[in-house]
ZAMI-16885 format. One line per field, with one value per residue: x, y, z of N, C-alpha, C in turn; residue in three letters. Coordinates in Angstrom, 3 decimals, m for minus. Each point is the difference from the previous one (the first is absolute). Layout:
<vexzas>
n_X <- [X;...] .
n_Y <- [Y;...] .
n_Z <- [Z;...] .
ca_X <- [X;...] .
ca_Y <- [Y;...] .
ca_Z <- [Z;...] .
c_X <- [X;...] .
c_Y <- [Y;...] .
c_Z <- [Z;...] .
fike <- [ALA;...] .
</vexzas>
This chain:
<vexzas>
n_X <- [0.822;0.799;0.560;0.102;0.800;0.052;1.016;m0.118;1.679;m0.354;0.343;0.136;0.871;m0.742;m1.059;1.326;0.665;m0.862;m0.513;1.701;m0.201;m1.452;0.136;1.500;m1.078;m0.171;1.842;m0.588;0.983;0.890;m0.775;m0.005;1.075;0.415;0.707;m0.895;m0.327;m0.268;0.179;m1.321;0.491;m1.179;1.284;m0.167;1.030;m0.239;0.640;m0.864;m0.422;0.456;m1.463;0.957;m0.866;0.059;0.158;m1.893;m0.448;1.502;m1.002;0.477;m0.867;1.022;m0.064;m0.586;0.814;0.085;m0.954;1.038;m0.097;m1.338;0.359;0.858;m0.801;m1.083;1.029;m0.244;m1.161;m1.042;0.540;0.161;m1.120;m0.369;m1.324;m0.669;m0.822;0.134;m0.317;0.407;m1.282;m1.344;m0.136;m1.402;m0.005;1.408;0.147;m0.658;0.596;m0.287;1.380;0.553;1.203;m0.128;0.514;0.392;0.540;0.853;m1.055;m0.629;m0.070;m0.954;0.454;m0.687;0.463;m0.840;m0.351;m0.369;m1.225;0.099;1.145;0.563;0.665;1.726;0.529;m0.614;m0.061;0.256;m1.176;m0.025;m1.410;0.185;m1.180;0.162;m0.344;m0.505;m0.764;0.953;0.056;m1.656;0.387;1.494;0.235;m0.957;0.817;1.326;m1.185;m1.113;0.641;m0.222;m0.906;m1.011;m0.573;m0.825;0.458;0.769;m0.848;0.725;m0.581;0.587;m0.007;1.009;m0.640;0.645;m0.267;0.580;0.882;m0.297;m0.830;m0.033;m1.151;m0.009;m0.939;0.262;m0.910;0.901;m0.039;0.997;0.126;m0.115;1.268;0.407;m0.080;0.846;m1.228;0.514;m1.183;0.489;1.101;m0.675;m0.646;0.947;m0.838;0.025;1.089;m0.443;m0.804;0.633;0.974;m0.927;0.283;1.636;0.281;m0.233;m0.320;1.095;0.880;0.809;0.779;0.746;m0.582;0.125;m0.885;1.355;1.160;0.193;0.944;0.003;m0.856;m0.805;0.508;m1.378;0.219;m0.736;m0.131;m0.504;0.388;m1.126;m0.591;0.018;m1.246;0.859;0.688;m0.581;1.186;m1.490;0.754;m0.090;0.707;0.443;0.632;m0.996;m0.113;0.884] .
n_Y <- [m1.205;0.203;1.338;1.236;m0.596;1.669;0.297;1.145;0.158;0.257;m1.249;0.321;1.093;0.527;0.427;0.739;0.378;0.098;0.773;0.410;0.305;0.485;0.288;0.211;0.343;0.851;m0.049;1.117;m0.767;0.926;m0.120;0.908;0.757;1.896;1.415;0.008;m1.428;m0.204;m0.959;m0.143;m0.358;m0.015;0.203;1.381;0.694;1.043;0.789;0.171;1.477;1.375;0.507;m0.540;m0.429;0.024;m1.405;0.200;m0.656;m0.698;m0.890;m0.929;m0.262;m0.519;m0.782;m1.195;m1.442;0.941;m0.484;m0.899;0.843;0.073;m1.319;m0.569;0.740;m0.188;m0.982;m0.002;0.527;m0.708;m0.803;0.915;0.135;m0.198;0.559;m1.092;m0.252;m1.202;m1.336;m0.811;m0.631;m1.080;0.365;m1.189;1.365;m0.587;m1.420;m1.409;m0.105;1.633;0.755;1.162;0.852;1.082;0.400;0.639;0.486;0.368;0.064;m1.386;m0.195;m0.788;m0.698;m0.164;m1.486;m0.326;m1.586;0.115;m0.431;1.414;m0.232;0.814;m0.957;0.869;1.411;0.535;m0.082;1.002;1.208;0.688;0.484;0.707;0.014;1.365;m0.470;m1.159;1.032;1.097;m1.087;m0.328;1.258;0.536;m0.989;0.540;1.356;m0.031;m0.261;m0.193;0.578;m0.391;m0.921;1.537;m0.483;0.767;m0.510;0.927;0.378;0.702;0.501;m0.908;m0.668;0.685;m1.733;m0.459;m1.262;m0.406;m0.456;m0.469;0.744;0.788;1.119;0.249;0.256;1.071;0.579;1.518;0.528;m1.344;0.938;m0.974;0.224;1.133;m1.406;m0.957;m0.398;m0.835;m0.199;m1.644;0.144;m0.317;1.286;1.331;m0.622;m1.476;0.367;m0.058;m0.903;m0.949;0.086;m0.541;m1.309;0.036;1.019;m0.414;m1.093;0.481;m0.746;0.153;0.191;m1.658;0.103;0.807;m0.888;m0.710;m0.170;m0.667;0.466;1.448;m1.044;m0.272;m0.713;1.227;0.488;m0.342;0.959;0.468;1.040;0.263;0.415;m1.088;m0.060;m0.752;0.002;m0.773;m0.273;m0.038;m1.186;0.182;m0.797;m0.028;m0.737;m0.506;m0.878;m1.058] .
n_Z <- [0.000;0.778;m1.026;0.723;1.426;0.474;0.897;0.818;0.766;1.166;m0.046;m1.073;0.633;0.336;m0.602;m1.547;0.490;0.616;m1.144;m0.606;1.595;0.112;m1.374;0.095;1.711;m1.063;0.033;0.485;m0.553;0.407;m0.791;0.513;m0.101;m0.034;m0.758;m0.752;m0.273;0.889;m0.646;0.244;m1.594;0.508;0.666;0.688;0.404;m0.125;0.621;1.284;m0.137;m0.280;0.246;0.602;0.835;1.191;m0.465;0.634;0.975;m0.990;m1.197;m0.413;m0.820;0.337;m1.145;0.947;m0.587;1.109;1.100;m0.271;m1.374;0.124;0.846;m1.336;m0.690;1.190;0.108;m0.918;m0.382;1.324;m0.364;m1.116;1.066;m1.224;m0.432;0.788;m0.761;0.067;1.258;m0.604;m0.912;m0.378;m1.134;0.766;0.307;m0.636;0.375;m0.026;m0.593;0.366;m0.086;1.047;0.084;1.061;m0.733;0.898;m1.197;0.187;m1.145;0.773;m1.434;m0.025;m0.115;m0.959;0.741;m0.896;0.708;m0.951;m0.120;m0.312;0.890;m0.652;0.549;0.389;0.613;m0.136;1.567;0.484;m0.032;1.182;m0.506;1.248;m0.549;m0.292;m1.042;0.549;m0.078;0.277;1.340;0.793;m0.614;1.030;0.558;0.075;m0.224;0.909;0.685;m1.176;0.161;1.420;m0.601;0.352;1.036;0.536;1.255;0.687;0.426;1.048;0.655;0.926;m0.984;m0.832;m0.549;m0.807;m0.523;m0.339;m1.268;1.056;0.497;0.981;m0.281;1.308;0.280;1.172;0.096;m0.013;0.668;0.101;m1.332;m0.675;0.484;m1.172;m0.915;m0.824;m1.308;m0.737;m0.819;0.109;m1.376;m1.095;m0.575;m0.977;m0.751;0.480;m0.421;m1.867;0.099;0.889;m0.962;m1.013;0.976;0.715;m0.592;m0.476;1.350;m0.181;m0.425;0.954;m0.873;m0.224;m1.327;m1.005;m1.091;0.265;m0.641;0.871;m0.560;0.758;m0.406;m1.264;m0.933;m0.427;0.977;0.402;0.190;0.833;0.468;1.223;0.459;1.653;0.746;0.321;m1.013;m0.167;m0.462;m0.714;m0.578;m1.115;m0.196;m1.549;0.299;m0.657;0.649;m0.663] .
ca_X <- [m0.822;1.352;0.834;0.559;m0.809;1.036;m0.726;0.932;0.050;0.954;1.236;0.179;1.229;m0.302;m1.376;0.726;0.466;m1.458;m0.412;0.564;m0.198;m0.984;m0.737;0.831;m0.576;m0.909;0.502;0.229;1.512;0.251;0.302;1.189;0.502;0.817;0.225;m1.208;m1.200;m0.126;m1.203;m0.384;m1.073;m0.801;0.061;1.371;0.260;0.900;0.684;m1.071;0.437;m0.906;m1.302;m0.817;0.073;0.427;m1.860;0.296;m1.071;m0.981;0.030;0.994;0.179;0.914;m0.410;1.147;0.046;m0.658;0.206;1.195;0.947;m0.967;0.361;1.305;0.171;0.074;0.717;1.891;0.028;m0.023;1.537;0.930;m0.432;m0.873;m1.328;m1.033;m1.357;m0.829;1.251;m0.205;m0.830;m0.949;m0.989;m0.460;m0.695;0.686;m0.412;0.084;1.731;1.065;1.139;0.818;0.978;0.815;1.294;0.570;0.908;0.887;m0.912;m1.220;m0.584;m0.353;0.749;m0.217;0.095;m1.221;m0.416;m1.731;m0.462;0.032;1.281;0.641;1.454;m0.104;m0.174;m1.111;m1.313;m1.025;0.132;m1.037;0.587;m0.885;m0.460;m0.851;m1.172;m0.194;m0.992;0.809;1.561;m0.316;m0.483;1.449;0.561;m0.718;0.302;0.921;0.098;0.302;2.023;0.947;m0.049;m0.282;m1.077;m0.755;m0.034;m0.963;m0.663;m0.630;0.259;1.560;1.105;m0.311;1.006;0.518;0.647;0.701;0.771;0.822;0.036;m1.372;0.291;m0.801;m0.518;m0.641;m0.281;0.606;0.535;1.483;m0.037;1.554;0.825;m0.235;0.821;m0.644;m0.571;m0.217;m0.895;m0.190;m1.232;0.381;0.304;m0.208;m1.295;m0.524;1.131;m0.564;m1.361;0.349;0.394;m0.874;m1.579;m0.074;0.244;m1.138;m0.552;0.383;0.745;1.456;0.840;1.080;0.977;m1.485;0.424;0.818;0.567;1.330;1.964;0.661;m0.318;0.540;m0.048;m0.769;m0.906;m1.279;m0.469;m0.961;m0.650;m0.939;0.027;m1.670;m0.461;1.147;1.416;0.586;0.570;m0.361;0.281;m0.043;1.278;0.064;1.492;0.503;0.580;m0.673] .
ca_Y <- [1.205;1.118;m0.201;0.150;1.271;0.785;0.721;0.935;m0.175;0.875;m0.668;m1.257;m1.164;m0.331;m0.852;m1.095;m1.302;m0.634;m0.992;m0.954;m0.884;m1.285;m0.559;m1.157;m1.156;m0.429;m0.227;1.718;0.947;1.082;m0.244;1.067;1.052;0.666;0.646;0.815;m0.534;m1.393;m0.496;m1.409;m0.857;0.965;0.757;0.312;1.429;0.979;0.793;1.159;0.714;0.774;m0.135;m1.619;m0.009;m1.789;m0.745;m0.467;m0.903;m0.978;m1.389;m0.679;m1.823;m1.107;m1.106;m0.855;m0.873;m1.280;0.305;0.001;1.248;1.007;m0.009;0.206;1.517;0.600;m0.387;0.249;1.753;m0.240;m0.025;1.187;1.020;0.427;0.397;m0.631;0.768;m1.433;m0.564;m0.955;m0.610;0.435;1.319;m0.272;1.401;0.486;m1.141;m1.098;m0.410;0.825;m0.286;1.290;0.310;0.919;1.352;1.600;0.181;1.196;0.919;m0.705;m0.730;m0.887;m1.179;m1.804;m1.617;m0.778;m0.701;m1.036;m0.931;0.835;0.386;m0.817;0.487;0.680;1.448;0.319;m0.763;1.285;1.415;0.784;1.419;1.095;1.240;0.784;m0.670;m1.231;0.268;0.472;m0.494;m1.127;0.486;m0.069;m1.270;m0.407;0.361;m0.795;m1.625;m0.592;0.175;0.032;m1.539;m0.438;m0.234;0.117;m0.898;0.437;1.587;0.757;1.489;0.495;m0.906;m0.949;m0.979;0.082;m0.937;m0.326;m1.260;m0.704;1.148;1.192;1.018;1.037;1.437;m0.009;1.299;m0.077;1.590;0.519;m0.137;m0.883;0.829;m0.758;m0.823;0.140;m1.231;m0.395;m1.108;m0.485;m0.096;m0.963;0.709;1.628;0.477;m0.024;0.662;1.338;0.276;1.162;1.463;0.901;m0.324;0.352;1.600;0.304;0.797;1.409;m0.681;0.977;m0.865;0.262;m0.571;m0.791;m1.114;m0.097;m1.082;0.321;m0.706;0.080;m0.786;m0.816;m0.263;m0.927;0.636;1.062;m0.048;0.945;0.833;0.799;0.430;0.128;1.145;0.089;0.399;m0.784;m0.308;m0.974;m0.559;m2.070;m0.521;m0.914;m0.499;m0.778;m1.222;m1.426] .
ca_Z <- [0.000;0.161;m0.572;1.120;1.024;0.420;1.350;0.137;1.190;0.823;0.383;m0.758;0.423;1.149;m0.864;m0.236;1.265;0.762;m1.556;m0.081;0.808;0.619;m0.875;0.113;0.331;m0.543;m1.834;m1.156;0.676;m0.457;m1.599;m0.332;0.868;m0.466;1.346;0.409;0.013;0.453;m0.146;0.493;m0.679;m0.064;1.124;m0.496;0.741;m0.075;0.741;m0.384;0.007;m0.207;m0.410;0.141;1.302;0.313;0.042;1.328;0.006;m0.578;0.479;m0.161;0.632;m0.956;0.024;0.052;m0.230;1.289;1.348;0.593;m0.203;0.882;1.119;m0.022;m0.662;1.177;1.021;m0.127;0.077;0.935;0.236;m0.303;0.472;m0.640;1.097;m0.419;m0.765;0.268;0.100;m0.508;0.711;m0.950;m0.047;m0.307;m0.584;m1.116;0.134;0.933;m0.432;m0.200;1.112;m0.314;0.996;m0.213;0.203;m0.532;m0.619;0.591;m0.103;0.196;m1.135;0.302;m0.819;0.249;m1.009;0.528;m0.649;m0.527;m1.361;m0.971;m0.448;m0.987;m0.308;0.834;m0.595;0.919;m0.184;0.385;0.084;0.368;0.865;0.495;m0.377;0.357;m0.311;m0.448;m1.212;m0.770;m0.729;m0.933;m1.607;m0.749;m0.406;m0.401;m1.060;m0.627;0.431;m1.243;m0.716;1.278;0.190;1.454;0.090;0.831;0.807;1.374;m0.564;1.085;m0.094;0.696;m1.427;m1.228;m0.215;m1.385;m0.396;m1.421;0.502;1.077;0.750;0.515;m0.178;1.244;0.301;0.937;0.725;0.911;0.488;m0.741;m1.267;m0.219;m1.066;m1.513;m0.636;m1.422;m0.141;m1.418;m0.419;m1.744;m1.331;m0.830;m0.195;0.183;m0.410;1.462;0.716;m0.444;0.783;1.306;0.534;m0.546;0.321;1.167;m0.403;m0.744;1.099;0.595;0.859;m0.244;m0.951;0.720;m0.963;m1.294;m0.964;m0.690;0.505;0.714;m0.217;1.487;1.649;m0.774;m1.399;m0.417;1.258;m0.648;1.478;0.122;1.321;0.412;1.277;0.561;0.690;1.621;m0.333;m0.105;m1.338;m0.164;m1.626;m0.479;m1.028;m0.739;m0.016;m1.096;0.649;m0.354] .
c_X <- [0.859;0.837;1.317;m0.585;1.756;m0.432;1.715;m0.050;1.083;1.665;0.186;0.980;m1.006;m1.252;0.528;0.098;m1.112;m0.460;0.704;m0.088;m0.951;m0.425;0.791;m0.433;m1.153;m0.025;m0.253;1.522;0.013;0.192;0.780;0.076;0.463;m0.097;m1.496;m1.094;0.525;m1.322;m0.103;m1.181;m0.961;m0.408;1.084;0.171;0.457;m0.069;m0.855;1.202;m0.798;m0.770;m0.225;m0.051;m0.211;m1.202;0.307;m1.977;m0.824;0.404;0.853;0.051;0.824;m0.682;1.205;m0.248;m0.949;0.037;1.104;0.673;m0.497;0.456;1.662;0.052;m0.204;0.363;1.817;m0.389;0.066;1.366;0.625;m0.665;m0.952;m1.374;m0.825;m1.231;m0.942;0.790;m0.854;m1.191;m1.047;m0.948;m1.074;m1.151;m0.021;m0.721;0.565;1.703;0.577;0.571;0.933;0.157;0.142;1.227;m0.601;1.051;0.774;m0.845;m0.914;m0.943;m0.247;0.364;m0.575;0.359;m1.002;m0.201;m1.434;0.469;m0.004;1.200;0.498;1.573;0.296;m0.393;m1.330;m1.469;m1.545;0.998;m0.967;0.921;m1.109;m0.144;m0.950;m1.461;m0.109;m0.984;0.683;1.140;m0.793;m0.769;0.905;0.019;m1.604;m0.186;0.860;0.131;0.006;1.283;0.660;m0.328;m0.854;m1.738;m0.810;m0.341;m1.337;m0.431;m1.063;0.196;1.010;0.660;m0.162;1.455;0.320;0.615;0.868;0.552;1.246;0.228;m1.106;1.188;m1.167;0.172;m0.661;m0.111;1.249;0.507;1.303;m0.062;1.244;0.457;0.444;1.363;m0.191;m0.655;0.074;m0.238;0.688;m1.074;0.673;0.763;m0.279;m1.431;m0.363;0.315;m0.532;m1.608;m0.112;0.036;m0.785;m1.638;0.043;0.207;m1.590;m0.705;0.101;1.172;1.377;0.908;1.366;1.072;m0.109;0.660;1.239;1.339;1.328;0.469;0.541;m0.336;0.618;m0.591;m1.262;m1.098;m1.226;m1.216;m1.049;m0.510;m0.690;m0.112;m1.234;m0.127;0.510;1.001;0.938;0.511;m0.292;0.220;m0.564;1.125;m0.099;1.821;0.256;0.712;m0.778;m0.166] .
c_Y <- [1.260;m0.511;0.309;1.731;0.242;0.433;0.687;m0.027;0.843;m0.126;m0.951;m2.014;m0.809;m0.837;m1.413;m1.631;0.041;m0.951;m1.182;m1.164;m0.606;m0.181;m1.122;m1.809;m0.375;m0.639;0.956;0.778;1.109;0.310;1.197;0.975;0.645;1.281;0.545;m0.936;m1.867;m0.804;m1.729;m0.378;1.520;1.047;0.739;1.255;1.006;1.374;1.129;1.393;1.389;m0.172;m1.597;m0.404;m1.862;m0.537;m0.479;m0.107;m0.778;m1.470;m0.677;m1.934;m0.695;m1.408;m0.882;m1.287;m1.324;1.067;0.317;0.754;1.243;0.186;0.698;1.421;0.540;m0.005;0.939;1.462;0.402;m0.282;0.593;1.410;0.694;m0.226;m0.828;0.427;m0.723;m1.244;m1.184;m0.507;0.059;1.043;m0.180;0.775;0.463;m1.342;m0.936;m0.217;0.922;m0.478;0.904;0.121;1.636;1.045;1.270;0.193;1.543;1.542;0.192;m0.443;m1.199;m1.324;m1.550;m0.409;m0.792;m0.881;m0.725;m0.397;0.236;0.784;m0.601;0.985;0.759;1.533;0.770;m0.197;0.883;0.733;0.622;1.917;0.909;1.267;1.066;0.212;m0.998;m0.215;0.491;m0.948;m1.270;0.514;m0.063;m1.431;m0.787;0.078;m0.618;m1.533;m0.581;0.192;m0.651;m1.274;m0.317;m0.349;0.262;m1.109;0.374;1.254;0.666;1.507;0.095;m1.046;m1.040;m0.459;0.100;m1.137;m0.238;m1.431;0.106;0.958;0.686;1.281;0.970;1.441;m0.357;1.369;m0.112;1.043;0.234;m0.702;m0.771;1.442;m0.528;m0.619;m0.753;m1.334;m0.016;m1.450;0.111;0.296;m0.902;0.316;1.143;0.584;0.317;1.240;1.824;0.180;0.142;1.195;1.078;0.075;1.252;1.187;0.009;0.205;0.637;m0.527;0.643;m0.544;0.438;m0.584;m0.970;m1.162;m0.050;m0.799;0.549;m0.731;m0.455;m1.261;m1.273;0.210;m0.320;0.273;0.901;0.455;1.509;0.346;0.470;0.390;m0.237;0.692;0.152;0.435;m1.646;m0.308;m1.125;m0.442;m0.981;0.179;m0.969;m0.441;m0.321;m0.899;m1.499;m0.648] .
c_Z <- [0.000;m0.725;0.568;1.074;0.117;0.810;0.590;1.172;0.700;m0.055;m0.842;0.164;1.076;m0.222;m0.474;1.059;m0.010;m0.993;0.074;0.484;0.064;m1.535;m0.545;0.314;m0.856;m1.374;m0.589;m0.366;m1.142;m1.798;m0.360;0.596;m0.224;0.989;0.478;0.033;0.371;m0.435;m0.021;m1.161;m0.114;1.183;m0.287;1.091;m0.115;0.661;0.095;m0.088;m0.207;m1.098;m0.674;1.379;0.048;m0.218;1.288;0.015;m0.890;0.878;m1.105;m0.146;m1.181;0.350;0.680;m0.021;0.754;1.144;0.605;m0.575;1.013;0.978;0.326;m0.179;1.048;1.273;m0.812;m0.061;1.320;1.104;m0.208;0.506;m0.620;1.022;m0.691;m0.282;0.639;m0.655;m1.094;0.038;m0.892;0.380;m1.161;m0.604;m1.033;m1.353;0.135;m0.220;0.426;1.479;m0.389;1.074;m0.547;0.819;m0.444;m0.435;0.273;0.103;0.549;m0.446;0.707;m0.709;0.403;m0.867;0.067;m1.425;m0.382;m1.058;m1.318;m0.158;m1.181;m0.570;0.985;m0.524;0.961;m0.745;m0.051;0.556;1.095;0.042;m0.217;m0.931;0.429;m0.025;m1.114;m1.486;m1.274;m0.876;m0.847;m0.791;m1.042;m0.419;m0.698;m1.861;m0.694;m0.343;m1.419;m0.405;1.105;0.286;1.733;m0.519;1.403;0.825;1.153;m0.569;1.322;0.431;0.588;m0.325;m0.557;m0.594;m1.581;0.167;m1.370;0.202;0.555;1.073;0.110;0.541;0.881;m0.282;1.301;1.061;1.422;1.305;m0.484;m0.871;m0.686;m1.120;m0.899;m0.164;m1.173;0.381;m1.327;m0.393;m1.796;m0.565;m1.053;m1.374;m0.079;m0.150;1.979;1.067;m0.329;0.570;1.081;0.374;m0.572;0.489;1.499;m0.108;m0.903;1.295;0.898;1.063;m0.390;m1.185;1.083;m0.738;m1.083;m0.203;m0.370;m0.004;1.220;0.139;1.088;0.629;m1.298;m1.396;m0.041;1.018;m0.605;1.066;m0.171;1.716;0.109;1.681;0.280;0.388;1.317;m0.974;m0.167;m1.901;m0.606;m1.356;m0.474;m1.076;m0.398;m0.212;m1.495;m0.107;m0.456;1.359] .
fike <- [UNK;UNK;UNK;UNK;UNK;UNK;UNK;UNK;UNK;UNK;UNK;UNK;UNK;UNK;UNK;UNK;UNK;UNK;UNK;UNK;UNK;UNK;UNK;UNK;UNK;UNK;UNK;UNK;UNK;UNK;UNK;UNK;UNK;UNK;UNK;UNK;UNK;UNK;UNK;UNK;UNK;UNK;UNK;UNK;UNK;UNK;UNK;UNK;UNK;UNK;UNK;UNK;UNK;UNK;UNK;UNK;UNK;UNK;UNK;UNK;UNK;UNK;UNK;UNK;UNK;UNK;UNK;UNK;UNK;UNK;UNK;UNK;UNK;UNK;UNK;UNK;UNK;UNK;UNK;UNK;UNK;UNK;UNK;UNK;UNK;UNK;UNK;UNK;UNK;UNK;UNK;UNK;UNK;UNK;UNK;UNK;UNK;UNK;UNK;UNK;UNK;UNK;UNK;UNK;UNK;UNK;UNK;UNK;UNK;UNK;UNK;UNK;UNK;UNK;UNK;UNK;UNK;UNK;UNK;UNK;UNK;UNK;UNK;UNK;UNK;UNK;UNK;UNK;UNK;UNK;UNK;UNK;UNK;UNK;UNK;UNK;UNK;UNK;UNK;UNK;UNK;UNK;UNK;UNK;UNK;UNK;UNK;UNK;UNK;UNK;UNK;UNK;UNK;UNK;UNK;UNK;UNK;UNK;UNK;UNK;UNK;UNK;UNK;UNK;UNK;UNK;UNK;UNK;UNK;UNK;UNK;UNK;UNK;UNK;UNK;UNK;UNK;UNK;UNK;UNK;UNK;UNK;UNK;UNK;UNK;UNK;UNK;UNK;UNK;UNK;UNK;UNK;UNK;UNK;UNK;UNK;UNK;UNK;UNK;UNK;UNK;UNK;UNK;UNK;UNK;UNK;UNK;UNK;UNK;UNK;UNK;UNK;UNK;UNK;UNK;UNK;UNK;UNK;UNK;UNK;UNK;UNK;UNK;UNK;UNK;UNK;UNK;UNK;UNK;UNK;UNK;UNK;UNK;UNK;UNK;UNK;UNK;UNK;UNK;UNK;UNK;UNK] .
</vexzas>
């Protein structure tokens, strides 16, 4: 469902290690690295600074293999001093299979490993974060959703779910508002990538960077920005990739 999430942090060296560390227990290791962006598969970090400010109250869930990575991801963050969220255990609310463990991560982002029935592979598994109003943002993604591969799961006045494959995607009414970070959803190809961005400015949605290809990340990158209605950098990209 995520093609990939960015998220910006106070201390980078410092986020770094944490990642490194408990997604490690989960078989997520580090796919690359350089001086400004660490990244994990479809996670990635980089260095808040002026007029980018840190992401901080979202939610966060990596898929993991079995119980016993769940357990492992939150005992070694736990061991290394990191702050427990909630310790291991099913969360039969969520439903009958789920099982998650969480961390706070250096920012206080909330971080789970959690396993069901519907994991598939590792990378993350969901998304939650707090918006200002919940109506607004499920008009935004409601828009985008035919190009962004989501589908309407839960639908309530204080939130709403977006499913796609292999992942869910929250909106949920909040007093602290998750600060902005990127989310970008595949496309198959550029056509997908050009209606987007024309479906979401056509309704009055910010352009944060039209249709087009970038080099800078790779050969072949084709991608398109907009801004929700929290400020969050929202894409879908096409890689061009067999």
């Amino acid at each position: 469902m995520f093609d990939h999430v960015t998220i910006r942090v106070r201390d980078r060296q410092a986020s770094e290690r944490f990642y490194r560390m408990v997604l490690a227990t989960l078989g997520n290791v580090q796919s690359h690295v350089d001086e400004t962006c660490p990244e994990w598969n479809d996670f990635s970090l980089l260095q808040a600074g002026d007029g980018e400010p840190v992401t901080t109250g979202l939610h966060i869930g990596f898929a993991a293999p079995s119980r016993a990575e769940v357990d492992a991801f939150w005992r070694v963050g736990v061991d290394a001093g990191y702050r427990s969220d909630g310790e291991p255990g099913p969360r039969p609310q969520y439903r009958d299979d789920y099982y998650g463990g969480f961390l706070l991560d250096p920012d206080g982002n909330s971080v789970e490993a959690v396993h069901h029935g519907a994991v598939d592979g590792g990378g993350i598994d969901h998304l939650w974060i707090r918006v200002a109003d919940v109506a607004a943002s499920r008009r935004f993604y409601g828009t985008i959703a035919p190009y962004a591969g989501l589908r309407v799961r839960t639908d309530t006045p204080g939130l709403v779910r977006f499913g796609g494959d292999g992942g869910s995607f929250t909106v949920l009414r909040g007093e602290a508002v998750t600060t902005p970070f990127h989310l970008a959803f595949g496309a198959d190809d550029d056509a997908t990538v050009q209606a987007f961005h024309a479906a979401a400015t056509r309704a009055g949605y910010a352009d944060n960077g039209p249709p087009g290809e970038r080099s800078i990340y790779h050969a072949g990158y084709y991608g398109a920005f907009v801004l929700d209605p929290d400020g969050h950098n929202v894409e879908v990209v096409n890689h061009h990739r067999d």
